[in-house]
Structure formats: structure tokens, C-alpha cells
FILUMNU-251925 format. One record per residue: x, y, z of N, C-alpha, C in turn; residue number from 1. Coordinates in steps of 0.02 Angstrom, whole numbers, plus 50000, padded with zeros to 5 digits. Example, Ala and Ser with C-alpha at 12.3 -4.5 7.8 and 13.67 -1.06 7.14 Angstrom:
LOVO     n.X     n.Y     n.Z    ca.X    ca.Y    ca.Z     c.X     c.Y     c.Z    nr
LOVO   50660   49716   50390   50615   49775   50390   50660   49835   50390     1
LOVO   50642   49888   50354   50684   49947   50357   50645   50002   50394     2
// end
This chain:
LOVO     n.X     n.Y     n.Z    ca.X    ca.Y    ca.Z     c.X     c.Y     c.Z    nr
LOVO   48663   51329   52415   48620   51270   52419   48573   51267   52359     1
LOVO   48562   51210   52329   48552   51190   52258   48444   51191   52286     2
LOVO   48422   51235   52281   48343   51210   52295   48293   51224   52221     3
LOVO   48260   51147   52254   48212   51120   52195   48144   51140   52228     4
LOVO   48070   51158   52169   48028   51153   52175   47990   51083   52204     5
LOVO   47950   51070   52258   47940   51005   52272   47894   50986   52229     6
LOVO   47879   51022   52164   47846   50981   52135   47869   50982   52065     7
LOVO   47918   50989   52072   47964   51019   51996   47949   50946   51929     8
LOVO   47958   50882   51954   47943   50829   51921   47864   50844   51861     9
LOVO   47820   50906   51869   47766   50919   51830   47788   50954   51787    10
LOVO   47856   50980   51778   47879   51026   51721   47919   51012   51694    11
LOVO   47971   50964   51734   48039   50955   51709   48063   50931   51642    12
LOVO   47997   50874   51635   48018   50823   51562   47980   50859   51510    13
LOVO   48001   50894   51502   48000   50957   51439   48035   50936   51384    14
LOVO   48016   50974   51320   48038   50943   51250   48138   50987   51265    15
LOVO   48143   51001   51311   48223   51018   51311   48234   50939   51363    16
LOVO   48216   50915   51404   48209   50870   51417   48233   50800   51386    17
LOVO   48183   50808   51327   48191   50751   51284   48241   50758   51228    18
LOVO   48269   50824   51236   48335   50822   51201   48374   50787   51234    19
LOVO   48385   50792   51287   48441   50777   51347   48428   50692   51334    20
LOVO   48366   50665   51348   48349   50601   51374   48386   50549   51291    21
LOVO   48361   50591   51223   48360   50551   51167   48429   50534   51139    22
LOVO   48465   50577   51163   48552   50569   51147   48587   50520   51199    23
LOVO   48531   50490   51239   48598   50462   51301   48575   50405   51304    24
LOVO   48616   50361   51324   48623   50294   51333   48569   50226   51268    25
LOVO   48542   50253   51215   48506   50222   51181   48547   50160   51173    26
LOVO   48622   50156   51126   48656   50096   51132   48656   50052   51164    27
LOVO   48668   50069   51236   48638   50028   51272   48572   49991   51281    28
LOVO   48517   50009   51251   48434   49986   51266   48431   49910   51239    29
LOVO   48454   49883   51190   48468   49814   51177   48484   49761   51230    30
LOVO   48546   49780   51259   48578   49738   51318   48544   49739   51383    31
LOVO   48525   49790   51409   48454   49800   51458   48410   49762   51456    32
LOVO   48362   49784   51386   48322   49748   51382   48328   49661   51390    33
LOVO   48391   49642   51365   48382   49579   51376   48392   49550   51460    34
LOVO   48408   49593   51498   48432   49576   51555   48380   49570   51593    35
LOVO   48315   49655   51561   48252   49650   51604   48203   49572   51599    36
LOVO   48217   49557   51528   48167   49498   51497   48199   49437   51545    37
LOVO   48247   49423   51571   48283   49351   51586   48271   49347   51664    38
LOVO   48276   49431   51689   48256   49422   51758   48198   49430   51789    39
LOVO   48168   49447   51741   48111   49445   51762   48063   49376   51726    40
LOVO   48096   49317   51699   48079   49271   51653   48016   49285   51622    41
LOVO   48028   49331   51566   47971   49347   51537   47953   49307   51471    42
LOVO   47916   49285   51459   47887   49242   51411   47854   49278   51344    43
LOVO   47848   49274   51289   47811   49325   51240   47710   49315   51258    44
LOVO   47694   49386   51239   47634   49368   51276   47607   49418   51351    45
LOVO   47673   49393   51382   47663   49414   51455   47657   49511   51470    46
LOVO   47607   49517   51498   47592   49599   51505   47644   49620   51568    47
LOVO   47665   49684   51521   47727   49728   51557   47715   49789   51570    48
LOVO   47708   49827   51646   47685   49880   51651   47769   49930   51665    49
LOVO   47765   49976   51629   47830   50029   51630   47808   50096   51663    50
LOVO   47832   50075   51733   47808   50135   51767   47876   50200   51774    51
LOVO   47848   50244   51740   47917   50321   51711   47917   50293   51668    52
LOVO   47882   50284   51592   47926   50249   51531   47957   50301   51489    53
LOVO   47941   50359   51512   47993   50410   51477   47953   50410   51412    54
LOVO   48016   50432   51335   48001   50426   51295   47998   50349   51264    55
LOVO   48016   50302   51294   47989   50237   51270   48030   50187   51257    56
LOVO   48099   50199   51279   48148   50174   51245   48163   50089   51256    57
LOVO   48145   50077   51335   48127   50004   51333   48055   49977   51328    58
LOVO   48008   50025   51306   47949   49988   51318   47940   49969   51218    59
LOVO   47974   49975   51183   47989   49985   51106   48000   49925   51097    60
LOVO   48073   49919   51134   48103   49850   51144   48077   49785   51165    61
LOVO   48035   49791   51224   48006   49734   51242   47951   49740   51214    62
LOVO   47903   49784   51145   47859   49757   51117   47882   49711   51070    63
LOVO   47928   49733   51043   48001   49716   50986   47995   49659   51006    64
LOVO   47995   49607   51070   48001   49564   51086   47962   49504   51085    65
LOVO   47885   49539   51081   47833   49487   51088   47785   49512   51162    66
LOVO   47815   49548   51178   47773   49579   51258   47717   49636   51232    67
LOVO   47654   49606   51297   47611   49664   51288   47618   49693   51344    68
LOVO   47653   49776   51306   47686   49811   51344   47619   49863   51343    69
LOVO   47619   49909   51425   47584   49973   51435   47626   50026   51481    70
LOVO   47642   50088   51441   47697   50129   51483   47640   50197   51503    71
LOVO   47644   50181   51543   47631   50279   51584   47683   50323   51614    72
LOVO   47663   50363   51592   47714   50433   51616   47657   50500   51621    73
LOVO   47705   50561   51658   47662   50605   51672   47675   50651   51612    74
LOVO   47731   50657   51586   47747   50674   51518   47702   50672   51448    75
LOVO   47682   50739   51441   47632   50707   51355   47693   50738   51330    76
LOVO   47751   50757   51330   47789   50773   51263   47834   50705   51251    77
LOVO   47852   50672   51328   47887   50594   51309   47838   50565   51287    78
LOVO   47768   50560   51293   47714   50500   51260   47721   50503   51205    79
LOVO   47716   50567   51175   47697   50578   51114   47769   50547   51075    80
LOVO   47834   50574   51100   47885   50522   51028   47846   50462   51054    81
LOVO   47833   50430   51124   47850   50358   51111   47780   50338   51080    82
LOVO   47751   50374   51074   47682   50333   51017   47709   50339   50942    83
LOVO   47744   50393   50924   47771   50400   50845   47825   50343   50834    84
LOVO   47876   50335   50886   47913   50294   50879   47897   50201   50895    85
LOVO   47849   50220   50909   47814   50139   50915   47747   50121   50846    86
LOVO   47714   50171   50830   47705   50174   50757   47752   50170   50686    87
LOVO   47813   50192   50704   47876   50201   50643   47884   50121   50654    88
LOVO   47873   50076   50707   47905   50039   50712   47843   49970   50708    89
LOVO   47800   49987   50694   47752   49938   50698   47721   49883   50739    90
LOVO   47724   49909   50803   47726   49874   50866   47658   49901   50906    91
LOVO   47621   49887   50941   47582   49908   50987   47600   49912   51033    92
LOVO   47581   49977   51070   47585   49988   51151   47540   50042   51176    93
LOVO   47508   50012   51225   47481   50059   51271   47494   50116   51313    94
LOVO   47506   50189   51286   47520   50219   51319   47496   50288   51368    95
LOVO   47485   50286   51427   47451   50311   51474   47486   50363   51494    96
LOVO   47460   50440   51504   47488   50492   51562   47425   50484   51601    97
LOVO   47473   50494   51678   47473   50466   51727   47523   50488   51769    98
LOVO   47508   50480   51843   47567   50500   51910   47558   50420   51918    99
LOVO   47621   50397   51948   47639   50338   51962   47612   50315   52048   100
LOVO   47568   50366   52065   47529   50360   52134   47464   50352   52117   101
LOVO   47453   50346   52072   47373   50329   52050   47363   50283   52010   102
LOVO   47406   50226   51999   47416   50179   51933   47327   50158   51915   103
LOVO   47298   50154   51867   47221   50135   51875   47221   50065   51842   104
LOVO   47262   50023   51879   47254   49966   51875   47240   49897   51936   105
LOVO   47216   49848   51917   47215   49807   51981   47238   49721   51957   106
LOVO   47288   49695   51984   47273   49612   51972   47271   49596   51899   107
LOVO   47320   49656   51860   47334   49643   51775   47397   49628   51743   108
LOVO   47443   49635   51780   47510   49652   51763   47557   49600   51789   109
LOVO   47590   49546   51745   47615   49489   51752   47698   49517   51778   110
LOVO   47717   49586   51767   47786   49622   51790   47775   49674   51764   111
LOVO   47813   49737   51805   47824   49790   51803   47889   49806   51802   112
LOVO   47924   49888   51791   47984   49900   51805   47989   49955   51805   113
LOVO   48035   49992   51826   48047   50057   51848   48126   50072   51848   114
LOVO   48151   50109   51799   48206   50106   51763   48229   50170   51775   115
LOVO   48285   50189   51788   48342   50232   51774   48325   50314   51818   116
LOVO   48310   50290   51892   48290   50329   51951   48242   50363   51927   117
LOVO   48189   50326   51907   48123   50355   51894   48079   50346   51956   118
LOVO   48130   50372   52030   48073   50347   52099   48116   50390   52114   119
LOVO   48081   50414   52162   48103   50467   52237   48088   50521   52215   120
LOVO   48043   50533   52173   48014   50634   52142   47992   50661   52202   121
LOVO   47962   50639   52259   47901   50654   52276   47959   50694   52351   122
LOVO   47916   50742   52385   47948   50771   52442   47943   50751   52512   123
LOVO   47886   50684   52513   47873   50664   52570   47889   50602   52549   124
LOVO   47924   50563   52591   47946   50468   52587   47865   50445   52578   125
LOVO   47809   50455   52609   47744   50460   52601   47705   50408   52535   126
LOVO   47731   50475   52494   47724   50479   52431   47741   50441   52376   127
LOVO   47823   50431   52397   47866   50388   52357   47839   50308   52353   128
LOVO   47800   50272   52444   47772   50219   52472   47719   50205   52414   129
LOVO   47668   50276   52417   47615   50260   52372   47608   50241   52292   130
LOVO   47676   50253   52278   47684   50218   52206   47689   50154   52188   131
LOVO   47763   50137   52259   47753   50067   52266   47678   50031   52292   132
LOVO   47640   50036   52331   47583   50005   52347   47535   50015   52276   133
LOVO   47545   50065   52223   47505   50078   52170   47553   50029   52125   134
LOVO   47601   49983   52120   47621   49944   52083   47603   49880   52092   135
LOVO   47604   49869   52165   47592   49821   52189   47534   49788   52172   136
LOVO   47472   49847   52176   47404   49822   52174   47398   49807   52086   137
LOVO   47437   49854   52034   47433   49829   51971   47463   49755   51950   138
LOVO   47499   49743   52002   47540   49679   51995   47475   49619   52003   139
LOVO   47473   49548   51951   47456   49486   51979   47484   49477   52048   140
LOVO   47462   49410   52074   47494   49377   52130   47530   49341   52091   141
LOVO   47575   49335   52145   47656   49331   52127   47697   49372   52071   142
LOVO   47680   49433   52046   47700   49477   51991   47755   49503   52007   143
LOVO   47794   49507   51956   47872   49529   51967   47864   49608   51952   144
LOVO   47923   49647   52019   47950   49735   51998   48009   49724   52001   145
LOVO   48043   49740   51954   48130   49779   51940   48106   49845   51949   146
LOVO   48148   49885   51998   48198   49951   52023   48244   49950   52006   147
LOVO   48271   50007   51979   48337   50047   51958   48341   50087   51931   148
LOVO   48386   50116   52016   48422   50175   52039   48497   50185   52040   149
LOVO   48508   50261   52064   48558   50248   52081   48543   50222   52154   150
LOVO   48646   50202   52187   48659   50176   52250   48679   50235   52270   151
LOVO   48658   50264   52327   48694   50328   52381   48741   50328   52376   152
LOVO   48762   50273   52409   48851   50234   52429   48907   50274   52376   153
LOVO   48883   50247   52334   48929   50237   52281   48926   50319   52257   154
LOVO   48867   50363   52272   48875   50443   52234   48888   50469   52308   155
LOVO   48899   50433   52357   48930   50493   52386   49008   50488   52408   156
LOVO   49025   50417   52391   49097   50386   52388   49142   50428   52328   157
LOVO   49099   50440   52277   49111   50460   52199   49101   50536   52198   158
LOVO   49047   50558   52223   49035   50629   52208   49067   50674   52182   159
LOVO   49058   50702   52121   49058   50759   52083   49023   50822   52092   160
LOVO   49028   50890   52094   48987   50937   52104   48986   50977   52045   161
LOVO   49011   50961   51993   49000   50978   51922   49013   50919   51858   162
LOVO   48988   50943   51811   49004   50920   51759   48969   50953   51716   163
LOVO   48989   50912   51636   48951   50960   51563   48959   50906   51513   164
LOVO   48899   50904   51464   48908   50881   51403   48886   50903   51348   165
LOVO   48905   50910   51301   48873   50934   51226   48779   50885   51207   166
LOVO   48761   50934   51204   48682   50891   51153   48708   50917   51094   167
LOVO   48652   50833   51066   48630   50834   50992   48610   50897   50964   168
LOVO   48574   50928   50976   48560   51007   50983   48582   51075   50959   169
LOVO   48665   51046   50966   48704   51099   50973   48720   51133   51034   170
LOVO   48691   51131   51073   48680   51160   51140   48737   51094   51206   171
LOVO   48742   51153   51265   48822   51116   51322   48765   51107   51382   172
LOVO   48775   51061   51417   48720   51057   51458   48787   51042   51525   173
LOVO   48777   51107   51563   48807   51106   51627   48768   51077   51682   174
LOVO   48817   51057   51729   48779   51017   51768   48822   51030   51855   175
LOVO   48779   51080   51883   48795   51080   51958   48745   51046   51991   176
LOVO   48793   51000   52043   48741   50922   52101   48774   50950   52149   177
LOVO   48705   50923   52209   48741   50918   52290   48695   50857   52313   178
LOVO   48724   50844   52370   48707   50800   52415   48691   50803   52469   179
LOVO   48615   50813   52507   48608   50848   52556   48583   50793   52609   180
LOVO   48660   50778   52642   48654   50726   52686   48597   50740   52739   181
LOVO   48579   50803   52754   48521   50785   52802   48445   50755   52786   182
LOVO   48421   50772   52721   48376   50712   52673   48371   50691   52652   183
LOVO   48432   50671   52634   48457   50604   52576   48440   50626   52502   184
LOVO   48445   50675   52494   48423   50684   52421   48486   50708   52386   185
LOVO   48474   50701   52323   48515   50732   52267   48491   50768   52196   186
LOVO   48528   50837   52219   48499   50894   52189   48534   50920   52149   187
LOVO   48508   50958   52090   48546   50978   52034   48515   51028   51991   188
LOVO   48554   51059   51972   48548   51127   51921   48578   51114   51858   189
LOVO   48521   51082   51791   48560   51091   51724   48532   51157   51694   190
LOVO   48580   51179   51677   48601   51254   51622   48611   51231   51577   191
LOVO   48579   51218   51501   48559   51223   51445   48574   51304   51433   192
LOVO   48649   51274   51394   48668   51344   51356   48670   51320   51264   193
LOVO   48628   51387   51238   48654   51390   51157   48637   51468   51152   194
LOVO   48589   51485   51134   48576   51514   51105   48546   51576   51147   195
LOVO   48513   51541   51209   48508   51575   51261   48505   51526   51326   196
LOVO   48507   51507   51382   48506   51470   51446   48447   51493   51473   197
LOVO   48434   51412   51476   48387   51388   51526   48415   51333   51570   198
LOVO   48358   51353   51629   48402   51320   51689   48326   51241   51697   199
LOVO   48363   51174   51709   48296   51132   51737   48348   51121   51809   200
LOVO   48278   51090   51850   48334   51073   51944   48254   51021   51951   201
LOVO   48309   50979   51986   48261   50916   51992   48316   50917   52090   202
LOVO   48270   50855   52118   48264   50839   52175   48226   50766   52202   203
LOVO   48291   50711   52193   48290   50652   52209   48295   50604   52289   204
LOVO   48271   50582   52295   48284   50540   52375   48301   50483   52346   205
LOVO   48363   50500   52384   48425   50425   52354   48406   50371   52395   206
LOVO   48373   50334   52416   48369   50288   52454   48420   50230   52462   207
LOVO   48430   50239   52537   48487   50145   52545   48453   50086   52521   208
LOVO   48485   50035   52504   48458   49968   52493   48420   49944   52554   209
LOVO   48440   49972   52639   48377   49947   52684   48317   49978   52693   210
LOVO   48327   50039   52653   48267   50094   52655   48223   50061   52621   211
LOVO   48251   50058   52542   48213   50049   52474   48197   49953   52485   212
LOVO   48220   49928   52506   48198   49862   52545   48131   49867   52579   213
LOVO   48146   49901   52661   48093   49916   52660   48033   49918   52652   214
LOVO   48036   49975   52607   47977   49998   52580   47937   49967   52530   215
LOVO   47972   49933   52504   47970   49888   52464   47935   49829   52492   216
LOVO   47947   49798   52550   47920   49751   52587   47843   49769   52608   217
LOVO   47849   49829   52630   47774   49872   52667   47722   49878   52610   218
LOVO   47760   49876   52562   47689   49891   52504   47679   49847   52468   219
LOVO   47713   49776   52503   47672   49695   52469   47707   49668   52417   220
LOVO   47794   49696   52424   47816   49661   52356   47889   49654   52399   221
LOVO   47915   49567   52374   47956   49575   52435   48022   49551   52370   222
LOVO   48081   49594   52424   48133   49575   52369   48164   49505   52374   223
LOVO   48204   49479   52331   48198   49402   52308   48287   49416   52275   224
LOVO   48308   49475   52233   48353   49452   52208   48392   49537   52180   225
LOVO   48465   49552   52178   48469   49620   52187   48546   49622   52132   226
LOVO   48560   49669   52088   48622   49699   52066   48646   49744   52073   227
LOVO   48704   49758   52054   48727   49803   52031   48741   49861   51965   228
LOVO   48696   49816   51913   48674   49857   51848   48677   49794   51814   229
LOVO   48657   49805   51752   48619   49775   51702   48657   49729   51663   230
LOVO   48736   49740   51698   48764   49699   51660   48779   49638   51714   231
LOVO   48721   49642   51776   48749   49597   51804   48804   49567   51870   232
LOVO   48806   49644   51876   48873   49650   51933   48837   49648   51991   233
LOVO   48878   49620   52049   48872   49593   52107   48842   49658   52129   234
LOVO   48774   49697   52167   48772   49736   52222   48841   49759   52248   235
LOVO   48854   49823   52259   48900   49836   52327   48903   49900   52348   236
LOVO   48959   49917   52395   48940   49981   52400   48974   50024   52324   237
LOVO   49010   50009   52298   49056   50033   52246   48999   50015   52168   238
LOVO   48930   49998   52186   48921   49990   52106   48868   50062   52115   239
LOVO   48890   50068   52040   48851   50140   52028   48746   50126   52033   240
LOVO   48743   50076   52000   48666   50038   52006   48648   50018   52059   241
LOVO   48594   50024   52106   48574   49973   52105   48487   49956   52088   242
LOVO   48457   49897   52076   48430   49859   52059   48419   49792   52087   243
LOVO   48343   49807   52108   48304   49772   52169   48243   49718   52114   244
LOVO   48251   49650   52115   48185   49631   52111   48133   49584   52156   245
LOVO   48084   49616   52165   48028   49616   52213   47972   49552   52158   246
LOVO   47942   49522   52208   47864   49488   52203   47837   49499   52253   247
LOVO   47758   49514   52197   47702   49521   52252   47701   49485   52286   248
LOVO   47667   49503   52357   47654   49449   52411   47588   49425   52420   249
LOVO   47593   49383   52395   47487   49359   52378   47479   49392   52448   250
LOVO   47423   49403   52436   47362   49429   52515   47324   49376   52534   251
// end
């Protein structure tokens, strides 16, 4: 049995971390981005809060765009590229460390988003609630959140219990997952081998679409419109994404 620290999310995004994070899927950040801007009809101007913004990779983009963007993360080694890489690039952005349960904002934020299962760290469902209600309250009335995760469905229809890929690095990054149907989570052991191995293990709560609905509803942001990933695909049980968007519910 694959066990994670329940608070492992305070160590994990480490500069081996941001090896892993900076080699993957960047190509993609163009086509995203435009998908986040259209569904969430964002206008230039309009303030965008990036809750997990990682090292920065869409919050770059939608400054790129005309958005006044502000990303928090609990990460100072992801802040730090994404302030160098948003200086290389001549763009402003606000960027905050921060837990996504304490957002210190109120009644500022015209949309938010939460990208690429940057939800379910936390060990109590509790916890996970209080992020959403801490988005909510950063949200205007009527303020738009995009979610996206993975779908359960679809990783436990699919499930793999290994895999491996080469980093930029030089270094093979193995990868043992399980699925521990009695808490819904999904757990994993990467082994970072080169030179010597290190091990990171993280511990996710996969939430269903009636869960993450939900909860979603309870903390004042109600969903309105839902995919299957970024390119647009129908929800189902077979899509690897999914992707929820919510508005606040005036009070």
C-alpha cells in the first residue's frame, strides 16, 4: 500500500518538482489558455485569480493577454521561476505564497481557476470545502471558477499501476499509482533516478462530478457548464478531464 504524508503537499513542489512540472505539457499552454479566456468570457482588463499557479505557466499567458492576472501558490521555488519568467517576458503579475484555504481576498476577483488537479491535497473533505468557500469569497458577485481535474471514472476504467518517463535533466522518473477505493484517493510513488534516487508520494481525492458538484454548490458557486478537457470534449465517463464551471451565488 502506496502511503502519503497527510501533509506531504508542503514539500512536494520542490526544485526536482519543477523539473518534472517544466518539461510537460507547455505546448499545450497556448490552446488552454484560449479555452480558459472564451469560457470564462474574459475581456482584457478583467482580474484573474490562479489558485495552484504552479510555476506560472497559464498565468504568463493570460497576462500575455491583456489580464490582470494574481497567482498564489504555497511553493516559493514555483513563484520564484514564475516571477523570472514573467519579468523575461515583460508582463506584470501578482504573485502570492499562500495555502489556497486562506485566500486573503474578498469581492476582487472577476474569475478564478484551478488547473491541472491542483484540489484534493488536503486529508479531510473538510479542508478541500474550505478552499472552495476561500474562492468563492475572493470571487465578485456573479464571478466565474474553472476546475480541472482528473475524472475517477475514467482512471479507474483506465488504470495503470506503473509507468516512467525520461526528464530534461537527464534523470527516468518512475512512477508507481494506486487507487484506494475505500477513500477515493489516488496515490503515488515517483522515483527520480540519475545519479542517485529520490522518492516524492503525493495523495489526491479524486472526486465524482456529484461530489465535486456538490461542494461546489455548498460553498456559493454553482455549476452552470462542464467538459471533458480543454479541447472541448463532451463530459463522460471515458474523458480523462474533467472540468466544472461554477458562478458565485450573490448572497
Amino acid at each position: 500500500m502506496i502511503e502519503a504524508d497527510p501533509r506531504w503537499y508542503e514539500s512536494f513542489f520542490d526544485d526536482d518538482w519543477l523539473v518534472i512540472a517544466l518539461g510537460h505539457d507547455d505546448q499545450r499552454t497556448p490552446e488552454q489558455v484560449d479555452a480558459i479566456v472564451e469560457r470564462l468570457g474574459l475581456e482584457p482588463g478583467a482580474r484573474v485569480l490562479d489558485v495552484a499557479c504552479g510555476h506560472g505557466r497559464h498565468a504568463l499567458r493570460l497576462a500575455q493577454r491583456g489580464l490582470r492576472v494574481t497567482g498564489i501558490d504555497a511553493s516559493e521555488s514555483s513563484l520564484a521561476h514564475a516571477r523570472l519568467a514573467a519579468a523575461d517576458a515583460g508582463v506584470e503579475i501578482e504573485y502570492v505564497q499562500g495555502d489556497m484555504r486562506e485566500l486573503p481576498w474578498a469581492d476582487e476577483f472577476d474569475a478564478a481557476i484551478n488547473l491541472y488537479t491542483a484540489f484534493g491535497y488536503f486529508a479531510e473533505e473538510s479542508e478541500d470545502e474550505r478552499a472552495l468557500q476561500a474562492v468563492a469569497r475572493a470571487l465578485r458577485p456573479d464571478g466565474s471558477f474553472l476546475i480541472d481535474t482528473f475524472n475517477p471514472t475514467a482512471l479507474v476504467k483506465g488504470f495503470r499501476p506503473q509507468g516512467w518517463r525520461d526528464l530534461a535533466d537527464g534523470r527516468v522518473l518512475l512512477e508507481s499509482r494506486e487507487y484506494d477505493v475505500r477513500t477515493g484517493r489516488s496515490n503515488a510513488v515517483w522515483t527520480l533516478v540519475g545519479d542517485d534516487r529520490r522518492e516524492l508520494r503525493h495523495s489526491v481525492r479524486a472526486y465524482t462530478y456529484p461530489e465535486l458538484a456538490a461542494m461546489l454548490l455548498r460553498a456559493g458557486l454553482e455549476p452552470v457548464a462542464d467538459w471533458g478537457g480543454f479541447d472541448g470534449a463532451e463530459f463522460s465517463i471515458d474523458t480523462w478531464r474533467m472540468q466544472i464551471l461554477a458562478r458565485r451565488v450573490p448572497s
